[in-house]
N, C-alpha and C positions, 0 to 999 in steps of 0.2 A: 504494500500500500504506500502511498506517497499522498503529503502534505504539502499546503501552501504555508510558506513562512515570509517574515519580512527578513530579505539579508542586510539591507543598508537603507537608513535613516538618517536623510539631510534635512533638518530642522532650522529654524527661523531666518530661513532663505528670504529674499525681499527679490520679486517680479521686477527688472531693468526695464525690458522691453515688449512687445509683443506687434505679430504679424500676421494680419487676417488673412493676410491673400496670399499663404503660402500652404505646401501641399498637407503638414499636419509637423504632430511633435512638441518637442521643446529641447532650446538651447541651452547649454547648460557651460560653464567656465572648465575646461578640461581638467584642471588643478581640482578642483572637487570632485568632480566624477574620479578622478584616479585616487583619490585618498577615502572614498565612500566605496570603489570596489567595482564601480559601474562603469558598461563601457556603451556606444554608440550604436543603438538599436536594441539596445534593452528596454525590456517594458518598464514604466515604473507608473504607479499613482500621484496624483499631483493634488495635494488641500489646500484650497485658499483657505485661509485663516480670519478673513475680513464678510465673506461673504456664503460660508459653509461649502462651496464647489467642489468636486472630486471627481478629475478626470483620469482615466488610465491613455496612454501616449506612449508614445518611442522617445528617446533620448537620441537629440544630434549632439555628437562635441562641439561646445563652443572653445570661441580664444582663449587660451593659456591664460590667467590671470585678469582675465576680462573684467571677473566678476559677473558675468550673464549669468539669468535665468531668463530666458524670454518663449513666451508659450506662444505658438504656430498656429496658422490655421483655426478650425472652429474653435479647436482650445483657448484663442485666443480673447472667445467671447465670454469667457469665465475668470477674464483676471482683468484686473488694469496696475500699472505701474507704478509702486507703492506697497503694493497687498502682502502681506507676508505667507508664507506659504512652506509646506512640509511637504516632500516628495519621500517617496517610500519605493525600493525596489525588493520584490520579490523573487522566489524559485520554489521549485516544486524540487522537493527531498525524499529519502526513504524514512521510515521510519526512525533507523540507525543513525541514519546520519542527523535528523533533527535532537535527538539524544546529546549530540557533541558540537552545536551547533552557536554560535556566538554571532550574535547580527552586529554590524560593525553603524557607529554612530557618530553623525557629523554635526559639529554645530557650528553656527555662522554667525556672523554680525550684520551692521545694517548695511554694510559694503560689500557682502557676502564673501569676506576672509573667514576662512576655516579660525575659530579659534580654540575648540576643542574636537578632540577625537577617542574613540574608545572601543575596543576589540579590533 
């Protein structure tokens, strides 16, 4: 049997940008996504914080240090620039492995700098 778990949890991320008329997704600062575990076309969920929203999306790398988060396409109609927001990526495990399983945990400032990290 296999479960859904959360592997990585980027927390009080703040929306840069956002692009209605693009094919879908969200942009994300490549420096995050590498220290949260997540790479470009992983699914993940995406919580506005301001306004209850929760979209599931692919992940594009954004710039190095950008500091982006900017949500794509229709996703784009459930955030505006400001809104703070939680993204959460999962995986589906066995049994076994959710037993030994450590979800790795980012947290951000209002510049979206990593300022802590944990597993």
């Amino acid at each position: 049997m296999f479960v859904s778990i959360c592997r990585a949890k980027i927390k009080g991320g703040v929306i840069t940008a956002k692009e209605l008329y693009y094919d879908g997704s969200i942009s994300i600062d490549l420096d995050i996504l590498q220290e949260a575990g997540i790479r470009g076309g992983d699914m993940v969920e995406v919580l506005n914080l301001h306004n209850g929203a929760r979209i599931s999306t692919y992940i594009i790398e954004g710039t190095a240090g950008s500091g982006e988060i900017s949500p794509n396409g229709p996703a784009a109609r459930f955030f505006e620039v400001g809104d703070a927001v939680t993204i959460l990526a999962t995986a589906l495990v066995s049994m076994e492995e959710r037993n030994s399983f450590s979800m790795k945990v980012i947290s951000l400032d209002k510049e979206n700098r990593i300022i802590y990290k944990e597993a």
